[in-house]
C-alpha positions as CSV (number, residue, x, y, z in Angstrom):
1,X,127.9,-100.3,106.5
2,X,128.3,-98.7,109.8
3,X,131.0,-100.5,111.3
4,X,134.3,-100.5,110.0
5,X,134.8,-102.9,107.3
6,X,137.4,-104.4,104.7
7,X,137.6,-107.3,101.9
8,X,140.9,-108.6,102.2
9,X,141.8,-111.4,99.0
10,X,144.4,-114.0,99.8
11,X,146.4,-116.0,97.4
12,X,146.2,-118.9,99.6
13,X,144.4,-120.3,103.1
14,X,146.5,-117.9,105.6
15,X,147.0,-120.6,108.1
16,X,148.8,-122.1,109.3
17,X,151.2,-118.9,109.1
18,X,154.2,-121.0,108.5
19,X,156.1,-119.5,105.2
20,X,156.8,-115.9,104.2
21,X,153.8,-114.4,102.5
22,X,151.1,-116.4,104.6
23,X,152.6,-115.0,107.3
24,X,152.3,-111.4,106.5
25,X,148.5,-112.3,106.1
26,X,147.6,-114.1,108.9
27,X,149.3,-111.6,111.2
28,X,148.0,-108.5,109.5
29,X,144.2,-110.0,109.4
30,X,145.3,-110.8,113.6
31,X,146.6,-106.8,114.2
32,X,143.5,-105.7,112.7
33,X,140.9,-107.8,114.2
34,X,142.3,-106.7,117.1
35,X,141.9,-103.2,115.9
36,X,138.3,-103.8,115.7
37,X,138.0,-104.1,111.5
38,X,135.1,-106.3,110.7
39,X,137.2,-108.2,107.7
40,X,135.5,-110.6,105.2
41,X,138.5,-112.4,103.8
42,X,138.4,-114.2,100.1
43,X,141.2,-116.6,99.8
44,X,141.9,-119.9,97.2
45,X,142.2,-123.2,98.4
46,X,144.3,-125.3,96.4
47,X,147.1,-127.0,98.3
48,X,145.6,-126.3,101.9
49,X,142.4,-126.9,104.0
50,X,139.5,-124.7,104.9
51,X,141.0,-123.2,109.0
52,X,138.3,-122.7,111.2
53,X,140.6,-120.4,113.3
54,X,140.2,-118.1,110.2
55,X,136.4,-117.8,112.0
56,X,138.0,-116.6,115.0
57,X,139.5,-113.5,114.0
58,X,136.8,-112.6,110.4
59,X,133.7,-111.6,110.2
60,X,133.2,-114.4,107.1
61,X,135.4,-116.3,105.0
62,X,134.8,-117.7,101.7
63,X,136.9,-120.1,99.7
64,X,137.3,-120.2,96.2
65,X,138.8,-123.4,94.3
66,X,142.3,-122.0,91.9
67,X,142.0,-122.8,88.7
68,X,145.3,-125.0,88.2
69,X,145.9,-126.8,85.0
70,X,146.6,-126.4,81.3
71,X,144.2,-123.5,80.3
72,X,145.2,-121.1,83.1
73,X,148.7,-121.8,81.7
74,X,148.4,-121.2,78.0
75,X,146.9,-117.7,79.0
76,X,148.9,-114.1,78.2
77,X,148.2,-113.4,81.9
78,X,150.3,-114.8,84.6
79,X,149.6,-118.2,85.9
80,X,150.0,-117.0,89.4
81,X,147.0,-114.6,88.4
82,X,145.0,-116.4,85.5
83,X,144.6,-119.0,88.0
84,X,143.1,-117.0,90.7
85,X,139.7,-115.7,88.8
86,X,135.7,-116.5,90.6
87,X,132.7,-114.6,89.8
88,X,131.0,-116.1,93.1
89,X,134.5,-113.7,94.3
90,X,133.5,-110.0,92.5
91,X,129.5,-110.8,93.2
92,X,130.1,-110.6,96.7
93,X,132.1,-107.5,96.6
94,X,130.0,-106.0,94.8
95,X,127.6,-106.2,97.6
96,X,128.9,-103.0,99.6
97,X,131.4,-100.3,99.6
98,X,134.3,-101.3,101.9
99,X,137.9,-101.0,101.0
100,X,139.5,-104.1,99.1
101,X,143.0,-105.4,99.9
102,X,144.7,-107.5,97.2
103,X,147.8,-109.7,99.1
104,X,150.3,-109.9,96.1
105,X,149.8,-109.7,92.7
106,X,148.9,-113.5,92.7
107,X,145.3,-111.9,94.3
108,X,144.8,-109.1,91.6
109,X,142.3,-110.5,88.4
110,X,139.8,-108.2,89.2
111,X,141.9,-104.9,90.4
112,X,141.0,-103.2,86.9
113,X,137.4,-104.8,86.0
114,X,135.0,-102.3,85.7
115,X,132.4,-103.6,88.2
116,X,134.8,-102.0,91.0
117,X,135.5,-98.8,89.2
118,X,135.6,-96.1,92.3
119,X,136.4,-98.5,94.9
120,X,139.4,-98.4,97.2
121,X,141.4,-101.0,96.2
122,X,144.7,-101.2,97.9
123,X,147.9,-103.8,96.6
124,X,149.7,-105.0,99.4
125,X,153.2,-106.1,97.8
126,X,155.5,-109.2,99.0
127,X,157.9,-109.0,96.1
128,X,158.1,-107.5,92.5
129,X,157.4,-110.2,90.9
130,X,158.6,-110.5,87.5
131,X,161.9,-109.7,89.5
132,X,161.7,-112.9,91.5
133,X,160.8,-115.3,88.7
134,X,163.6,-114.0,86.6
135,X,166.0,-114.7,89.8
136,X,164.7,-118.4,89.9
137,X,164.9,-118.7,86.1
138,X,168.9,-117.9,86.7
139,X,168.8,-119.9,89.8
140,X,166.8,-123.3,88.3
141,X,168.9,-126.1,86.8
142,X,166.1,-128.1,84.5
143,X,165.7,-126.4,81.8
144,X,161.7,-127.0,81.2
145,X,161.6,-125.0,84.3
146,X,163.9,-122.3,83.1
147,X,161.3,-122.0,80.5
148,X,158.3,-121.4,82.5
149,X,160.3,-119.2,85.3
150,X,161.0,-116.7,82.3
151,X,157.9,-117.0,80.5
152,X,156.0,-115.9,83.3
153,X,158.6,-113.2,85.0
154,X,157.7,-111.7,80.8
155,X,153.9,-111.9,81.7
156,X,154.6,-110.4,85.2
157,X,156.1,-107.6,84.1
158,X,153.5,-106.6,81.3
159,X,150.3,-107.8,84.3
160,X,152.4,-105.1,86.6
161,X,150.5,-102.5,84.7
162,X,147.2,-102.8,85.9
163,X,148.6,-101.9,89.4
164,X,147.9,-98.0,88.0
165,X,143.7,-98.9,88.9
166,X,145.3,-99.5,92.5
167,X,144.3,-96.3,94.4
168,X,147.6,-97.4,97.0
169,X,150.2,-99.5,97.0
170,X,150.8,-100.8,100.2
171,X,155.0,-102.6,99.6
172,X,157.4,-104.4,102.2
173,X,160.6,-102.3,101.7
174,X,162.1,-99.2,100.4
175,X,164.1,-100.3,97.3
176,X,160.5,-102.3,96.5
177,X,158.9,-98.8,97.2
178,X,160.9,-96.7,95.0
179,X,160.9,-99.2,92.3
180,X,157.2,-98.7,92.3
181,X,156.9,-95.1,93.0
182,X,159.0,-94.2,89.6
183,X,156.8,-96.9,87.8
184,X,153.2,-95.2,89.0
185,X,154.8,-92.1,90.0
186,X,150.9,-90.4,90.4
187,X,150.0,-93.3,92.8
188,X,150.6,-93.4,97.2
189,X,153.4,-96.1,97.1
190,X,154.1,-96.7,101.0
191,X,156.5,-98.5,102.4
192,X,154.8,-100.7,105.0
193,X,156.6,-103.5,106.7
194,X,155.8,-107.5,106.9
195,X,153.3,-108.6,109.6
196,X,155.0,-111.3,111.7
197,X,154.8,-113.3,114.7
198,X,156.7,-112.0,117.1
199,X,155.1,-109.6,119.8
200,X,158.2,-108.6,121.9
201,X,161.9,-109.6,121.7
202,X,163.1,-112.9,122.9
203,X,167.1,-112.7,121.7
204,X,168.8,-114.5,124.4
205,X,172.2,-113.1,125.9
206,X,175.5,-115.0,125.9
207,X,177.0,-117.8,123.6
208,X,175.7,-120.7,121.5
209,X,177.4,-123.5,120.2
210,X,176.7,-123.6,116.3
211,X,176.0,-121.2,113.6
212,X,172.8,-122.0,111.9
213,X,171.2,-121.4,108.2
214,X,167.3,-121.9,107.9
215,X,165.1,-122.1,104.8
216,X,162.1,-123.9,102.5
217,X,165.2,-126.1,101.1
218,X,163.0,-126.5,98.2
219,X,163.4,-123.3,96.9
220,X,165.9,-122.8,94.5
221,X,167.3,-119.8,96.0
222,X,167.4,-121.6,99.5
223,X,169.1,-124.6,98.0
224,X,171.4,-123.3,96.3
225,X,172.6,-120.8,99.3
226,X,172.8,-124.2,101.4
227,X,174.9,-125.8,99.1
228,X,177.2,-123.1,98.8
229,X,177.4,-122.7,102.8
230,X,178.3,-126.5,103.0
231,X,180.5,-126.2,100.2
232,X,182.5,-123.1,100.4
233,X,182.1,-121.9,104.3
234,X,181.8,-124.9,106.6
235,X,184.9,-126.3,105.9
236,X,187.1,-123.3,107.3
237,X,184.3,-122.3,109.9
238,X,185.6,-122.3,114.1
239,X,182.2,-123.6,114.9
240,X,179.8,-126.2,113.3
241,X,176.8,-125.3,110.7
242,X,173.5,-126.8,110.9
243,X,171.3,-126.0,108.0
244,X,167.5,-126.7,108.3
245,X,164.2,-126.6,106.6
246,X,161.9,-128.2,104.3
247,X,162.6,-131.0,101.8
248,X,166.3,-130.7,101.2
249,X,166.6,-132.0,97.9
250,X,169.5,-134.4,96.5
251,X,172.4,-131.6,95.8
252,X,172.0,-129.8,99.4
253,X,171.8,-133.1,101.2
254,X,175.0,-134.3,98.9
255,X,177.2,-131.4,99.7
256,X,176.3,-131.3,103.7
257,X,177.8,-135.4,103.5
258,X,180.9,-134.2,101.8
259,X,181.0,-131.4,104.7
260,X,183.0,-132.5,107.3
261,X,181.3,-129.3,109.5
262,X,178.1,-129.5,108.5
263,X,175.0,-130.9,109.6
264,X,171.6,-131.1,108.1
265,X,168.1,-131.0,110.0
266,X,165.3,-131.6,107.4
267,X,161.9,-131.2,108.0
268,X,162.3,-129.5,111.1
269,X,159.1,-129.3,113.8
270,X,158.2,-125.8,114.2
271,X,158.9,-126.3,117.8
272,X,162.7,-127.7,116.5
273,X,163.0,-124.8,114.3
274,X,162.6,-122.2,117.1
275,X,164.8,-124.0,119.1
276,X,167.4,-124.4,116.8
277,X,167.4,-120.5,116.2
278,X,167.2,-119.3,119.9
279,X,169.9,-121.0,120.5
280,X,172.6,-120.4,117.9
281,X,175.5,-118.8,118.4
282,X,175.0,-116.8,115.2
283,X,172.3,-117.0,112.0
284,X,173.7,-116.9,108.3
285,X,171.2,-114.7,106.6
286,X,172.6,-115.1,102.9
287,X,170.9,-114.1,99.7
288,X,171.7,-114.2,96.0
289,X,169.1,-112.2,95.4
290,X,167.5,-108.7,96.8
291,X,163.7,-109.1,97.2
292,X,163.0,-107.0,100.2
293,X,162.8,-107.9,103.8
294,X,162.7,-111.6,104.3
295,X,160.3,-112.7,106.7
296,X,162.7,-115.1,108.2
297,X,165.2,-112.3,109.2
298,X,162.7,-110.5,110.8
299,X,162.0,-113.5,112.8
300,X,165.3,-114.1,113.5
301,X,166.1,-110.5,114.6
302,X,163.3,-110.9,116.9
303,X,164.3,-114.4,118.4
304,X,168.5,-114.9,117.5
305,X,171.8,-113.7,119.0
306,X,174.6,-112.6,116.1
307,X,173.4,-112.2,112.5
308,X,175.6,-112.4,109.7
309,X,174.0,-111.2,106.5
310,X,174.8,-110.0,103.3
311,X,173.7,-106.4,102.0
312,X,171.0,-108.1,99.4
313,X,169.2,-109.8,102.6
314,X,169.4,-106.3,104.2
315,X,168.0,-104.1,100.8
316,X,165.6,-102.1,101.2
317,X,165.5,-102.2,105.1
318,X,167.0,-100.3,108.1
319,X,168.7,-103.0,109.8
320,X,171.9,-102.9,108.8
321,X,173.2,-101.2,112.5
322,X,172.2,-104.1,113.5
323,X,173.5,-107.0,111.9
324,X,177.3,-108.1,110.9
325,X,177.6,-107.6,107.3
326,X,179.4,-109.7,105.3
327,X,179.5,-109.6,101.3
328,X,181.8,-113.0,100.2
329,X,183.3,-116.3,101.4
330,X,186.3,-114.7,103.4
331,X,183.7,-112.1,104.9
332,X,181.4,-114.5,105.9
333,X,184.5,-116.8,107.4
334,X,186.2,-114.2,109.5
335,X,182.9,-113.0,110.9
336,X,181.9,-116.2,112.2
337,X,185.2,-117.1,113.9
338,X,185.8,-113.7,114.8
339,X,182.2,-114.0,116.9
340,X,182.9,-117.4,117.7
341,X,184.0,-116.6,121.8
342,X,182.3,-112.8,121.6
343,X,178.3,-113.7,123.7
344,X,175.2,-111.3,122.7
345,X,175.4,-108.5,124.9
346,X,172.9,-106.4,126.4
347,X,173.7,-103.3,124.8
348,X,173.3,-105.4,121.7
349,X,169.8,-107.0,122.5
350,X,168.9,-103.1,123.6
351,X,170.0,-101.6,120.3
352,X,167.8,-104.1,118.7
353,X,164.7,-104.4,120.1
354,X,165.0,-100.4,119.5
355,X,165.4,-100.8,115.9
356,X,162.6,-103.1,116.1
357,X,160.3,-101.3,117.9
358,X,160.8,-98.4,115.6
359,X,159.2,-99.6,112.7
360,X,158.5,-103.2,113.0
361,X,155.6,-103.5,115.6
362,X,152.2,-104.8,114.4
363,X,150.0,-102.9,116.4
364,X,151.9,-99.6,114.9
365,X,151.7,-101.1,111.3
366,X,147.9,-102.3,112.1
367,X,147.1,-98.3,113.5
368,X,149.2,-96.9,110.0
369,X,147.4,-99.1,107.6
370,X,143.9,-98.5,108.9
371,X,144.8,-94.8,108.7
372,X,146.2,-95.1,104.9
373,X,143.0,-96.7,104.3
374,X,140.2,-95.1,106.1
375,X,139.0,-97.8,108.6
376,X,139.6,-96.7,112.1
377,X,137.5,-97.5,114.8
């Protein structure tokens, strides 16, 4: 080929770019279309439906059904993985010599077959995951779920080998960098940030009325962060909580009633959401567990006033300067009625969009990748 070219493989349709991983897709196949890179992107369709703006910004796209069920499921390798398998898929890259992106582990079948021995294949991380399943096997209540969560972090963690065929690891924070450096320690592990949506900084100045907490409530981890906010830190909090997101299940939605300071906005519009977060006082960025940068900090860095986050939504990342930490219940308290009266400076936004511009830009991250990977036009 004489242009510049790359496969990129995708766990899922990248569009609409509207939860974590997706989003560091769409927006990284966006920075390098506009970088010129001719990319041909391979991505399964399961639970979403074929985007013809995916023609606007790839040379081709091809979809590929998953393989969901019972037999991907009884298999030693992960679901996420043994699910994800097409021959139509390694025929076609077999059909040049361009550099091949795998997004996530879910994406990486065929990263040690032999019909791509000698290729550059590079493993863009979102999480490690056998980390992550084990954190919602603690954080799940049904047990046939606990079950499947720690099954599967078990066949994650043996799968993680054949990340050694990967000629570089492409990850979304340090921690998640040197994790994987001391596992592969002959391999290029760099620490690349998450592609987003944000192209400058739009953190309004002054004060906001409520504090706000946004999530997929149907995450385990998100729900159970909700319920403890409505629980244990509305009812001493100097200004009202709204908590937003997707499908609130029946615990969150019971402890925001019993909340006498908290209100709940399910199902949001993405036009509500960004509302809601431009204009908050402050943003509760709480995790209970540290799996690199979150996409919906960095959007909220990019968009909010005061953050107040705890030091496992910060791991891995160099925005602690500029965010209000907080590591417990009284922490978390104090800071948000100690901000309640102070507005968002513009030293503060300043600092910020520094930080920001530093290392978070896409058109920097667009020029570093293409450079790690030998596609610059």
């Amino acid at each position: 080929m004489s242009d510049h070219h790359i496969h990129v493989i995708a766990f899922t349709i990248p569009y609409p770019p509207n939860y974590g991983g997706v989003i560091d897709v769409y927006y990284k196949l966006v920075a390098l279309h506009r970088a010129g890179v001719k990319i041909h992107l391979h991505c399964y369709q399961y639970d979403r439906d074929p985007a013809p703006e995916l023609q606007e910004i790839c040379h081709e796209v091809h979809y590929y059904p998953r393989k969901t069920g019972m037999a991907s499921a009884r298999s030693l390798t992960p679901y996420i993985v043994q699910s994800r398998q097409e021959e139509t898929l390694i025929a076609r890259l077999q059909k040049d010599k361009a550099p091949i992106l795998f997004e996530g582990l879910h994406s990486c079948f065929y990263i040690d077959d032999e019909r791509l021995k000698g290729r550059d294949k590079i493993y863009r991380e979102s999480n490690i995951e056998h980390r992550y399943y084990y954190h919602l096997f603690k954080a799940e209540p049904t047990m046939r779920k606990r079950l499947y969560f720690l099954t599967e972090a078990m066949k994650l963690k043996i799968f993680e080998n054949k990340l050694q065929h990967a000629s570089l690891m492409l990850v979304v924070s340090e921690e998640d960098r040197k994790y994987l450096k001391k596992r592969f320690p002959q391999k290029r592990v760099i620490h690349l940030p998450s592609f987003h949506a944000n192209e400058s900084f739009k953190g309004r100045e002054g004060l906001g009325r409520y504090v706000l907490y946004h999530g997929n409530l149907s995450v385990a981890e998100n729900s159970k962060v909700a319920t403890y906010i409505a629980t244990h830190i509305a009812p001493d909090a100097a200004m009202p909580i709204i908590l937003a997101g997707l499908n609130p299940n029946e615990k969150v939605r019971s402890a925001i009633a019993k909340s006498n300071n908290s209100i709940l906005v399910a199902n949001p519009s993405e036009e509500e959401l960004n509302r809601l977060v431009a204009n908050a006082h402050s943003h509760l960025m709480l995790t209970f567990q540290a799996t690199g940068l979150k996409l919906k900090l960095l959007n909220t860095l990019y968009q909010g006033r005061h953050i107040i986050a705890n030091s496992a939504m910060c791991s891995g990342t160099n925005i602690h300067q500029v965010v209000h930490l907080a590591e417990n219940k009284e922490e978390v308290i104090n800071t948000i009625n100690r901000l309640k009266n102070i507005p968002f400076t513009p030293e503060e936004r300043k600092k910020r969009e520094e930080t920001l511009n530093d290392f978070y830009t896409n058109t920097a991250n667009a020029r570093k990748l293409m450079e790690l990977i030998g596609v610059c036009p």
